[in-house]
N, C-alpha and C positions, 0 to 999 in steps of 0.2 A: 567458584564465584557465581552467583546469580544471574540470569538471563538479565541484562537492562533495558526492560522496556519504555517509551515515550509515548504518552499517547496525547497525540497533537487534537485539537479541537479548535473550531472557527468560534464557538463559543458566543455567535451572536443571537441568534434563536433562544437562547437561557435569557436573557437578557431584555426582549423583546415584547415575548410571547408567554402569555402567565400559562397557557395549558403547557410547556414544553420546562417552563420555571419550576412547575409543581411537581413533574413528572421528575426532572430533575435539578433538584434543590441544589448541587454538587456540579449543575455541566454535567451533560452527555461524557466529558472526556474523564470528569473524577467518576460518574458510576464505572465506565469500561476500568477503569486503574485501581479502582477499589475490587473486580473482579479478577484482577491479575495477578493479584497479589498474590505470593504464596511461597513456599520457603526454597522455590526455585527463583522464582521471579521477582524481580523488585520493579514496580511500576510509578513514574512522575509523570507529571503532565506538562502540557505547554500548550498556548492559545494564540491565536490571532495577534491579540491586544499586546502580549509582550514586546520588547523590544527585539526585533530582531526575529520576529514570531516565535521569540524561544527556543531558537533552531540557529543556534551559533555556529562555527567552525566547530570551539572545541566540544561543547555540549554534543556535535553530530560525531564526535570519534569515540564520543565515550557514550552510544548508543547502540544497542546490540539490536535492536527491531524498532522501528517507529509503525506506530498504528496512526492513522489521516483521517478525519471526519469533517467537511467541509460541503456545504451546501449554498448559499447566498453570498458570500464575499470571495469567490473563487479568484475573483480579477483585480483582489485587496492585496493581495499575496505578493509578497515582493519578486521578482523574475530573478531577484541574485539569492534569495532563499531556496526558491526552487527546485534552482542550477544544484545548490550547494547539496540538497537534495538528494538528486538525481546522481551525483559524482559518489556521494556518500552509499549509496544500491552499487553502483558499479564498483564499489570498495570492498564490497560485502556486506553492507549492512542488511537487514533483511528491513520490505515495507509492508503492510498489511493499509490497503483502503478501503473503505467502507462507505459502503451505500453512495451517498451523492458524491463522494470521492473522484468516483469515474470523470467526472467534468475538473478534477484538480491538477494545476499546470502540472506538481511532478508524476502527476499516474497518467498523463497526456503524452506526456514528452519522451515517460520510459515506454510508452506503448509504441508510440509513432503513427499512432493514428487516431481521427475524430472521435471514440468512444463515445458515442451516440448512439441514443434510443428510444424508447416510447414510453409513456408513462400516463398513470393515472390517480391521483389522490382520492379513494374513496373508503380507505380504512377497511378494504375486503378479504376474507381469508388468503393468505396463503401456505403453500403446501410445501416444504422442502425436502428434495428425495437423496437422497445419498446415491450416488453415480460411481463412487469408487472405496464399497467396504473397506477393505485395507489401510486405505491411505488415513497417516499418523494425524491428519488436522479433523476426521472424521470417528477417532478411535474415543470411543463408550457412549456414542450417540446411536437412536433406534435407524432402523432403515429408513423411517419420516420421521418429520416432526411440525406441528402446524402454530402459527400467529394468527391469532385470533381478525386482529387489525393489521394492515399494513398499505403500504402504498406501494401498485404496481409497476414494475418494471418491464417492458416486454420486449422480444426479439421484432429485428435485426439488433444485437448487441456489437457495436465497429468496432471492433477489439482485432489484434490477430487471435489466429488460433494459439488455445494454450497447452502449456505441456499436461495438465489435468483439468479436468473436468468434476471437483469433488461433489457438487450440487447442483438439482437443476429445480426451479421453482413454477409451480402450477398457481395460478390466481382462480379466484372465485368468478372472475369475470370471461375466463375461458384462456388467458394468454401465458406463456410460458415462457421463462425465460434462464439462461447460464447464469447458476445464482454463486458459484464456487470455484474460481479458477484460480490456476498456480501457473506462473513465469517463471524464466529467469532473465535475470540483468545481467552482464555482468557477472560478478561473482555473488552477486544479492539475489536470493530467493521474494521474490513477488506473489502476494495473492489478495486477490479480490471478492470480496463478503459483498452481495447485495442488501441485506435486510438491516434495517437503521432509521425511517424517519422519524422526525423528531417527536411527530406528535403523537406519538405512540409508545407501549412504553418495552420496545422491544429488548432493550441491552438490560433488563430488567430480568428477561427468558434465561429460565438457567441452559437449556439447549445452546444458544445465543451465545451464554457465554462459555459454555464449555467449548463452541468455535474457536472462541478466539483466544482460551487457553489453549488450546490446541496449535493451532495458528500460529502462535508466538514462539512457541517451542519448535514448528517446523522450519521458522523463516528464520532462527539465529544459525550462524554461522561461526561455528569455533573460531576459524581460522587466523590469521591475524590478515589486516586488511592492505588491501593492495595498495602499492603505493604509485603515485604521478599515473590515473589513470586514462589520461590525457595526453600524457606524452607518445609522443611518434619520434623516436630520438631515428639521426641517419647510422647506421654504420658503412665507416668507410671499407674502402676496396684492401686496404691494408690490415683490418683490424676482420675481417672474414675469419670462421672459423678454419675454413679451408682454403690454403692457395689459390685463389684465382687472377685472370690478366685482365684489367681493364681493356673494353671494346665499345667501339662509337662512341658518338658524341655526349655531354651529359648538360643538361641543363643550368643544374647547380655546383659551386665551388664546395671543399670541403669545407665546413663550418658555417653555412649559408643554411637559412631555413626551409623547406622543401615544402610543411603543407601550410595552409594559410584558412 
């Protein structure tokens, strides 16, 4: 069966803004879905404006990777969409965020930290170096590859450290920054694409998207997805795999909830 990709989109900027309308006629989120396609991959989209941001319960189980692009309506986002999110990575689901993403409640919340940085809008070269040949979100791309236009990112990037490093990007204006990182969640493989803004016509780069063909394929996870990933069930002193003697005092009764 084919990899099920979503590729979520804030979709407001399309809407707004006639250079980011023109660039893309389709939403940012149908070019990315129309590049995914392929006789692995089956890509839908989902926006902001949906009911529910198009990001139901069951629509998230029957989701093998979601891809996130989100820049101005970050604080639109519903906090129980999020959640639901967040649970669905911890499930296995795999997320792929991009670009302005980083500021997105669920790529906040699986980081656990500010992901905060520095930035500058002046449509100036950047450079992207490949930091890790090998790895499968990097396989048929040159050792660089350059955008003509872009808007820079730069370090300190507040992330923790990640388990790779596939990209690191140079700007024309002197600043560098971790443009390719890979996490895990959970049982959900995570990775972060810096290159995306709107008013450029980046997800248009076949480099671009050979990413996140790539990408997509890294972050699905066969498995089947885990379930009650929230639960902290107790086991009693009876039901041990091993013999043991209850000692001291205990807080809780058997049947009583322990975390809260």
């Amino acid at each position: 069966m084919p990899i099920r990709a979503v590729v979520w989109g804030e979709n407001v900027h399309e809407q707004t803004n006639k250079t980011v309308s023109d660039l893309y006629p389709d939403g940012m989120h149908g070019t990315i879905a129309a590049a995914l396609q392929s006789d692995d991959v089956t890509a839908t989209t989902a926006t902001l404006q949906d009911p529910e941001h198009g990001l139901t319960a069951e629509r998230l189980a029957e989701t093998d990777v979601l891809l996130w692009w989100g820049h101005a309506a970050h604080g639109d986002v519903s906090d129980a969409v999020a959640e639901r999110v967040v649970e669905a990575v911890w499930s296995g689901m795999g997320f792929i965020a991009l670009h302005s993403a980083h500021f997105a409640k669920p790529f906040k919340r699986l980081m656990g930290s500010a992901c905060n940085l520095t930035w500058r809008e002046a449509g100036e070269r950047e450079r992207l170096w490949v930091t890790s040949r090998n790895h499968p979100i990097a396989a048929g791309l040159p050792d660089h590859f350059t955008l003509e236009n872009e808007e820079m990112y730069g370090e300190p990037f507040g992330v923790p450290e990640p388990l790779e490093t596939v990209f690191i990007s140079w700007f024309q204006g002197g600043e560098v920054f971790r443009s390719g990182l890979t996490y895990k969640r959970g049982a959900g493989n995570v990775f972060y694409f810096r290159p995306g803004h709107e008013t450029y016509p980046t997800y248009h780069d076949p480099n671009v998207q050979r990413v996140l063909q790539n990408a997509v394929r890294w972050a699905y996870n066969p498995a089947r997805r885990v379930v009650g990933v929230n639960d902290a069930p107790n086991v009693p002193v009876d039901q041990a795999l091993e013999p043991i003697q209850e000692r001291g005092p205990r807080l809780h009764q058997d049947g009583e909830e322990g975390f809260r």
